[in-house]
C-alpha positions as CSV (number, residue, x, y, z in Angstrom):
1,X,4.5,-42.6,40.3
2,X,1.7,-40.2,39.8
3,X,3.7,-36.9,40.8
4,X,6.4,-37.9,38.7
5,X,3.8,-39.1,35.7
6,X,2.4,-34.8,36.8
7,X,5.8,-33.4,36.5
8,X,6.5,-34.9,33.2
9,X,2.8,-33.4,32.0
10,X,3.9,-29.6,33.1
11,X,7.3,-30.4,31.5
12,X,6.2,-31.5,28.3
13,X,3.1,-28.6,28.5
14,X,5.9,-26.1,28.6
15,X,8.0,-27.4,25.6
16,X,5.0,-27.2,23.4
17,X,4.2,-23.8,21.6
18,X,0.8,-21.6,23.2
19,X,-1.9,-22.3,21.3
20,X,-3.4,-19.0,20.0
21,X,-6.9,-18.1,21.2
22,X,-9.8,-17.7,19.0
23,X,-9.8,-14.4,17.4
24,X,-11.8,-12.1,14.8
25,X,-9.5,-9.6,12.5
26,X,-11.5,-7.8,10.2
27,X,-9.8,-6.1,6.8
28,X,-11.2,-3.8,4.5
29,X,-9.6,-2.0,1.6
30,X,-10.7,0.8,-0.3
31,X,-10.7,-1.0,-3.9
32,X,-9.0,-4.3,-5.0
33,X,-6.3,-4.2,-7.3
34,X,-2.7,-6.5,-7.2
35,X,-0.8,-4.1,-4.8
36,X,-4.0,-4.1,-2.0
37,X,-4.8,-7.9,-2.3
38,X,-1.0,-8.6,-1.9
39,X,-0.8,-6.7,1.3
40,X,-4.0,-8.8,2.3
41,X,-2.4,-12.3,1.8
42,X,0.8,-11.0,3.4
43,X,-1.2,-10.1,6.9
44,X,-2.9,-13.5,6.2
45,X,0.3,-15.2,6.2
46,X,1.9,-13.4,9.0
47,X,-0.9,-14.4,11.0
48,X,-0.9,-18.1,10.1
49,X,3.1,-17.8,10.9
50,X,2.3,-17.2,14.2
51,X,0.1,-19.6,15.0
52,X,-3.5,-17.8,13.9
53,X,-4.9,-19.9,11.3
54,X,-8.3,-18.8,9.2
55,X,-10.8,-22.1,10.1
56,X,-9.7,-23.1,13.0
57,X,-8.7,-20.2,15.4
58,X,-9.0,-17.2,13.3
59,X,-12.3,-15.6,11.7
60,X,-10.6,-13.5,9.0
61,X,-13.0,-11.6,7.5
62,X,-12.5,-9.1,4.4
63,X,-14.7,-6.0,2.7
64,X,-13.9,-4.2,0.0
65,X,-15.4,-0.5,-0.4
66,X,-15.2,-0.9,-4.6
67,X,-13.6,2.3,-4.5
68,X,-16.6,4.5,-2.7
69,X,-15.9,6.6,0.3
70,X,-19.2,6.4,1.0
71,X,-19.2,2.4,1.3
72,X,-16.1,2.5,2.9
73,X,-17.6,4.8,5.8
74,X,-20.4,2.0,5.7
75,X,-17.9,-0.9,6.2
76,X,-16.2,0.7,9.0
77,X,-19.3,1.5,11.1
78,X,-19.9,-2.4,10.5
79,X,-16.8,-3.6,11.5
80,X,-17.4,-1.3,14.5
81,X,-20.7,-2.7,15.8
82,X,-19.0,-6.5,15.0
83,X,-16.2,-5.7,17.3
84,X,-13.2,-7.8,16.4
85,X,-10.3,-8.3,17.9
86,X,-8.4,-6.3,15.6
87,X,-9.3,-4.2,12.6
88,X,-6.5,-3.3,9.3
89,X,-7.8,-1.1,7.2
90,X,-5.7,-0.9,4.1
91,X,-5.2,2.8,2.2
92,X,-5.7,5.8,3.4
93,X,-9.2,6.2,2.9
94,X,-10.2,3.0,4.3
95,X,-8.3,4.2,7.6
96,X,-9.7,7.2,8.2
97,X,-13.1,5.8,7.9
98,X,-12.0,3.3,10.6
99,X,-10.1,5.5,12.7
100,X,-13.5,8.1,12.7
101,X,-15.7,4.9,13.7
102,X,-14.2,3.6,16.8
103,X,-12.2,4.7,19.7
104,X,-11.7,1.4,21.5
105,X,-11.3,-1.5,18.9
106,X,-7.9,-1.7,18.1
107,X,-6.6,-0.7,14.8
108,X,-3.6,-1.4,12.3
109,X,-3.5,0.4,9.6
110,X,-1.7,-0.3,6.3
111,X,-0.4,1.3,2.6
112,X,-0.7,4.9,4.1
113,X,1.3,7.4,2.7
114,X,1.6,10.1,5.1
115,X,-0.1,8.9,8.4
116,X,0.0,12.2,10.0
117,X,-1.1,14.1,6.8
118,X,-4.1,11.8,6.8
119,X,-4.8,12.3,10.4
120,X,-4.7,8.9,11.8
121,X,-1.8,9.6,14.2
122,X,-0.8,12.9,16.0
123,X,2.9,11.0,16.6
124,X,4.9,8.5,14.7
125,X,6.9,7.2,17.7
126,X,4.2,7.3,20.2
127,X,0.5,7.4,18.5
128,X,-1.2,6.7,21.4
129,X,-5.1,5.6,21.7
130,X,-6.3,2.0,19.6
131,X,-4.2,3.2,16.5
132,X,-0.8,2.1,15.2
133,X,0.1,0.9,11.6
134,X,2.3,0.8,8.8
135,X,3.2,3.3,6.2
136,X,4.3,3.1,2.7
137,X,5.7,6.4,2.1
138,X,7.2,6.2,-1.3
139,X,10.3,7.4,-2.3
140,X,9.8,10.4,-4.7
141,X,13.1,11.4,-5.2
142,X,14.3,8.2,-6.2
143,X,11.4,7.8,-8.2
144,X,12.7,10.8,-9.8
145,X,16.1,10.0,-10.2
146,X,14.7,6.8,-11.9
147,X,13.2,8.6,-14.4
148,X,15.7,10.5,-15.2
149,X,18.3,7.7,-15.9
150,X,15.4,6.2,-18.6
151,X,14.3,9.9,-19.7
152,X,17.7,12.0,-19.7
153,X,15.8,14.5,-21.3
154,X,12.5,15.0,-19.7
155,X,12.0,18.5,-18.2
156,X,7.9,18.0,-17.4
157,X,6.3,15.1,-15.0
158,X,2.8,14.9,-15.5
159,X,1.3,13.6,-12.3
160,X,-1.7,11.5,-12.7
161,X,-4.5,11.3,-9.2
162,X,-7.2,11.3,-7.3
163,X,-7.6,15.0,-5.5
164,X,-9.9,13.6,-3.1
165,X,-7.7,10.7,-2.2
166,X,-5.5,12.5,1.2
167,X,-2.4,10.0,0.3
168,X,-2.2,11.3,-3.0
169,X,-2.2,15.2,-2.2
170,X,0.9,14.2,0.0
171,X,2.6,12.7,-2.4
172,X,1.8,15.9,-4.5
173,X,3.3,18.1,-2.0
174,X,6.6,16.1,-2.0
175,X,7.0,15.8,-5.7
176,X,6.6,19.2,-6.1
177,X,9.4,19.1,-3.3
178,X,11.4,16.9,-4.9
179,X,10.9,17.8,-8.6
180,X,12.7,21.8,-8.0
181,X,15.5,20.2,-6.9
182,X,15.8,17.6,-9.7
183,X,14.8,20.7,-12.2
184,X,11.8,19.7,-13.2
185,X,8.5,20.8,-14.0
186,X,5.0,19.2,-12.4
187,X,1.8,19.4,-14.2
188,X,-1.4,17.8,-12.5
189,X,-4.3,15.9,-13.7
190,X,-6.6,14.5,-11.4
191,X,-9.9,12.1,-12.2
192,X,-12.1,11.4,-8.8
193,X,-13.4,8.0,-9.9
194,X,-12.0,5.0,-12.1
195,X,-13.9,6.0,-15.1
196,X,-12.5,9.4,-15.4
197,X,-8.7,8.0,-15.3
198,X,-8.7,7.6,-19.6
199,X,-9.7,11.0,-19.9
200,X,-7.4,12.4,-16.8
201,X,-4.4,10.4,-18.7
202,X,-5.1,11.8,-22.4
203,X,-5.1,15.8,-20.8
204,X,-1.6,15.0,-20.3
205,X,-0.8,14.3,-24.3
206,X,1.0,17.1,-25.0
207,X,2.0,18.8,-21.5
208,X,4.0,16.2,-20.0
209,X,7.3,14.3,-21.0
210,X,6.4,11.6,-18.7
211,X,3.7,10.3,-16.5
212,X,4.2,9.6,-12.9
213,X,1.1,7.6,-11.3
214,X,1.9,7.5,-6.9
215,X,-0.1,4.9,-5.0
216,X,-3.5,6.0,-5.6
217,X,-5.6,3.9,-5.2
218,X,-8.4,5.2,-8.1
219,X,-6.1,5.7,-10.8
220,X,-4.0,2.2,-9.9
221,X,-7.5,0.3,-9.9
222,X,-8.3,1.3,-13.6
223,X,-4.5,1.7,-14.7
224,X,-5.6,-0.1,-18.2
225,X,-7.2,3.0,-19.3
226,X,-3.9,5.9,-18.6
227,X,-1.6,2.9,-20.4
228,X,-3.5,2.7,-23.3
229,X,-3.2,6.7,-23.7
230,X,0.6,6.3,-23.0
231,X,0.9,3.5,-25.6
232,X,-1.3,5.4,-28.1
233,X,0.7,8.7,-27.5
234,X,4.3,7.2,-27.1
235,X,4.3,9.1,-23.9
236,X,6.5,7.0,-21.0
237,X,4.4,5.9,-17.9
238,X,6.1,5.3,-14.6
239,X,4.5,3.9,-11.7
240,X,5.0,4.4,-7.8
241,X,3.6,0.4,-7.3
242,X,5.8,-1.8,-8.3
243,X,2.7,-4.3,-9.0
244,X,1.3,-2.0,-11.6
245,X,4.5,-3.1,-13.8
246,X,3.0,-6.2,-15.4
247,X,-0.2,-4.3,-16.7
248,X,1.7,-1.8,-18.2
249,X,3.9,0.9,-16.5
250,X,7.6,1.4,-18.2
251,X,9.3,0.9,-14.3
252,X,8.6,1.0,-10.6
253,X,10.7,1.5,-7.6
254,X,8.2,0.4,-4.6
255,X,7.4,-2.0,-1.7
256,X,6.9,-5.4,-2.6
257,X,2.8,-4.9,-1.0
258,X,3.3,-8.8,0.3
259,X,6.2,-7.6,2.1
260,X,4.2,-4.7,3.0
261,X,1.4,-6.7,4.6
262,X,3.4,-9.2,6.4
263,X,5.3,-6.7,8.0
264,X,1.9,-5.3,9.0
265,X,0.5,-8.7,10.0
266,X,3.5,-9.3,12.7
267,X,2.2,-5.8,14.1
268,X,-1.3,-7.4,13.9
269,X,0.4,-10.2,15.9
270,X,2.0,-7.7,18.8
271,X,-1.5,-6.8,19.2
272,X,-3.5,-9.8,19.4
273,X,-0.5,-11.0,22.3
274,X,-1.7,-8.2,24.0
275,X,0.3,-5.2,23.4
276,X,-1.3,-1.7,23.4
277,X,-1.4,-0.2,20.1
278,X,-0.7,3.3,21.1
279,X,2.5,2.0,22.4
280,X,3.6,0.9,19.0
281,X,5.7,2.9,16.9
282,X,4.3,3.4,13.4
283,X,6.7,1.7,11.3
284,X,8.1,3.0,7.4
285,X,7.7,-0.4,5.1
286,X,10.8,-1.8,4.8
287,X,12.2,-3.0,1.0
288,X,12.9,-1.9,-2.2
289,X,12.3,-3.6,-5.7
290,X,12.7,-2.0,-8.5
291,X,10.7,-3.8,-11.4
292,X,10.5,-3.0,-15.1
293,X,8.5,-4.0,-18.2
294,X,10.9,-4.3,-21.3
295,X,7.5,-4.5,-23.8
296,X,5.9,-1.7,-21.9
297,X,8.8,0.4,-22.9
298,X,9.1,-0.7,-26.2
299,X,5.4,0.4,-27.3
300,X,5.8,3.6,-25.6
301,X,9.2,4.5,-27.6
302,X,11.8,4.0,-25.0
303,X,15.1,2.0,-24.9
304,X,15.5,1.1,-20.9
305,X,19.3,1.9,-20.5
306,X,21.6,-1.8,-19.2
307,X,22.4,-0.3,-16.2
308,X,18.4,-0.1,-15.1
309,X,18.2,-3.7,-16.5
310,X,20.8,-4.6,-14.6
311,X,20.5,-3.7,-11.4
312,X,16.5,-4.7,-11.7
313,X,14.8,-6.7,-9.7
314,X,12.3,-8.1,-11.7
315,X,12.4,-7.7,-15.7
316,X,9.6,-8.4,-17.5
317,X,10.1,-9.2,-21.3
């Protein structure tokens, strides 16, 4: 009986799922705002999904940089000397910090614009060393095309960043691209820090038809203060984040960022199973939503046309 009473042990041993081993992923983020905490609970959740759950077999720890490069540098020389198993920095900034602190700890990167532009990877398809991630390249021309269809006759774009922000000055380069083909005109206006987004939003009044905000991360984190210009001004906001729709922003065509992160926790995943992160492709988020804010409109002076209601994904009344 007893190698029959075995047997049935290995048998039954093989039907059930691995258990996960104990592990340590550590996330920091530049600033917190709805789009970055999203793609936090989606890495969260992928994790869980697959078996890694916080309490029990997963430390999952999180720091926030509150928008300073300097802390962010800080946080990543931290999570250096802590050595997790894993480390996802979300934003730009937050990854090149990481990527400049270690060499050996792997890393996953998240809501990065232009990974190459920002120096984390030499190649998409093969990156090679402890880095791999996700990027959230937005759409410009789309985003363009967008505003058109709301704004037939805008002829100026007034682009509202960070100049220090690496994702941002991409994006730049690419709406600039994007814009002479469409036939329009760019005008910049940058603020370095949250509290200089009011001010960087009113220079616009009266140079732009429209304001176009990309995912950066500064101006996103203190949105409030560019709506209440465009409100005050009737001049139309469009965002790049579709989260940034409910506080204020006429219409975005974006990522869903819980999307975003759980495609970047299943990378997480690959990793923690054993995979090289070198040997992973960096990956374009996957999705579309397009989202728009019928009172947002409203207050700013502009009738959003049935066929952008229609085909939205989310309205908000």
């Amino acid at each position: 009986m007893r190698p029959i009473l075995l047997a049935l042990a290995a048998t039954l041993a093989l039907s059930l799922p691995a258990k996960a081993d104990d592990v340590t992923v550590a996330v920091t983020a530049i600033v917190e705002h709805p789009a970055l905490d999203a793609a936090r609970k989606g890495v969260l959740d992928a994790l869980t999904a697959a078996g890694y759950k916080e309490g029990e077999n997963l430390k999952f720890v999180f720091e926030s940089a509150q928008g300073n490069p300097a802390t962010a540098a800080q946080i990543a020389r931290q999570f250096a000397g802590d050595e997790p198993n894993v480390i996802v920095p979300i934003s730009t900034p937050s990854a090149q910090a990481v990527v400049s602190s270690t060499r050996d700890i792997p890393v996953v990167f998240t809501a990065v614009s232009d990974p190459l532009g920002a120096q984390l990877v030499k190649n998409m398809d093969k990156p090679g060393g402890n880095v791999t991630g996700l990027s959230d390249m937005s759409p410009v021309a789309e985003h363009l095309a967008l505003i058109k269809e709301i704004l037939p006759d805008v002829k100026t774009i007034g682009y509202l960043y960070n100049s220090g922000e690496a994702n941002s000055v991409s994006l730049l380069a690419v709406l600039k691209t994007e814009a002479e083909k469409a036939g329009l005109k760019v005008v910049e206006s940058a603020a370095t820090k949250s509290a200089e987004v009011q001010g960087a939003a009113r220079a616009l009044v009266g140079r732009a038809d429209a304001i176009y905000i990309p995912t950066d991360n500064t101006i996103i984190s203190a949105l409030e203060g560019a709506v209440a210009v465009a409100e005050e001004s009737k001049l139309p906001l469009f965002t790049a984040d579709t989260d940034s729709v409910s506080r204020g922003s006429i219409a975005a065509l974006g990522f869903n960022y819980y999307d975003v992160g759980k495609q970047t926790g299943e990378i997480v995943v690959r990793v923690l199973k054993g995979e090289n992160p070198g040997d992973i492709a960096v990956k374009t988020a996957a999705g579309s939503d397009l989202v728009v804010n019928k009172a947002a409109a409203e207050k700013m002076g502009v009738t959003l046309p049935q066929g952008v209601l229609s085909r939205a994904t989310k309205v908000i009344e």
